[in-house]
N, C-alpha and C positions, 0 to 999 in steps of 0.2 A: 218402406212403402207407405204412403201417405191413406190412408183411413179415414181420414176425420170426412166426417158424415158430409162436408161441401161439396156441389154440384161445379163441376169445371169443364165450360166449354163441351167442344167434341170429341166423339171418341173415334179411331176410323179401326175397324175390326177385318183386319186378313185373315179370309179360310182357304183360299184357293192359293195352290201349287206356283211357282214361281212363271212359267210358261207356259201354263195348259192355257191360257189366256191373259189378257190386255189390264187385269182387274187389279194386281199388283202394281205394273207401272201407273195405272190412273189414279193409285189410293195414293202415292208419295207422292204424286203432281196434286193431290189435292191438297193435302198435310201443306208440300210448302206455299200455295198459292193460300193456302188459309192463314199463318202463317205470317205471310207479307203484308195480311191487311190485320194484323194484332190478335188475332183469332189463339185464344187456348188450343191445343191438339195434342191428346194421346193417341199414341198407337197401341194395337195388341194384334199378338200375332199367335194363333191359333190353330187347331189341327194341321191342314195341309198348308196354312201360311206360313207357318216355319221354314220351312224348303226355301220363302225367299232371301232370307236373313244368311243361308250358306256362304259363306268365303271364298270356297273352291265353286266355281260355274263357268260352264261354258256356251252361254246362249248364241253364240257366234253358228254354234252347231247345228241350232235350230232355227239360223236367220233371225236370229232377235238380238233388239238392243239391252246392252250389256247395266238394266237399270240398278241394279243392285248396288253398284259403284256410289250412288245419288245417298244412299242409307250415310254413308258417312257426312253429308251435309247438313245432316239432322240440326247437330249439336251449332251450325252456325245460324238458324233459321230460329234459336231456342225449342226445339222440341228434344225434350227431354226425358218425355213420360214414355217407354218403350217399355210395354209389359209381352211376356211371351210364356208359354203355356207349359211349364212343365212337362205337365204329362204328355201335353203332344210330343215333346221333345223328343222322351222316355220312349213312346212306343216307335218311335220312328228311327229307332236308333241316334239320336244325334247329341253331341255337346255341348253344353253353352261357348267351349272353347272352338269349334268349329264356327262358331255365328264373324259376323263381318264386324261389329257394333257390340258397344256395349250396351246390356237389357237388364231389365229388373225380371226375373224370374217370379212366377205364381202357381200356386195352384187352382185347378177349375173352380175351386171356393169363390177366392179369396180374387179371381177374375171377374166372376159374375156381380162381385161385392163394387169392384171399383167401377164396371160399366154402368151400375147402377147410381153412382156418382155424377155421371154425367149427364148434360143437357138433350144432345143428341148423338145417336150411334148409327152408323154409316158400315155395313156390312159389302166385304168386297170377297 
């Protein structure tokens, strides 16, 4: 986990549930449209944003598009900073081996520590 006291770019912050709303698909459509124009971008995914990062989903269920699939384009876009919340993890019952993507796991410290790193933070 990278530390060192410098300021990188944007951070974009998922709290919300994978289909309680639109907030999830708009955050990765920004990541990579930020992205495509040289733009730094971490992600973190947080309390109920976790839930988007699942493996096993069936949004088909719920009339929605299947964006979760798009997490693996990450690493072609170079976004590579994926931080995700321990603890959320923890209370939510879920595995790092359940996630879709591989993540750099934190705790709530040690997350507030690197959002504070960045330029701007973008809550979704």
């Amino acid at each position: 986990m990278n530390t060192d006291n410098q300021t990188s770019g944007l951070a974009i912050v998922n709290k919300t549930a994978s289909y309680d709303s639109v907030k999830g698909q708009e955050s990765v459509e920004l990541a990579l449209a930020l992205s495509n124009f040289g733009q730094a971008v971490s992600l973190f995914f947080i309390e109920d944003g976790v839930w988007q990062l699942l493996r096993q989903q069936n949004p088909a269920q719920l009339n929605r598009k299947a964006y979760f699939k798009t997490f693996a384009a990450l690493e072609f876009y170079d976004i590579d900073k994926i931080y995700v919340c321990h603890d959320s993890l923890l209370s939510r019952g879920i595995s790092e081996a359940e996630l879709c993507i591989p993540v750099t796991l934190v705790t709530d410290e040690q997350c507030q520590q690197l959002l504070s790193f960045h330029n701007q933070v973008v809550v979704f």
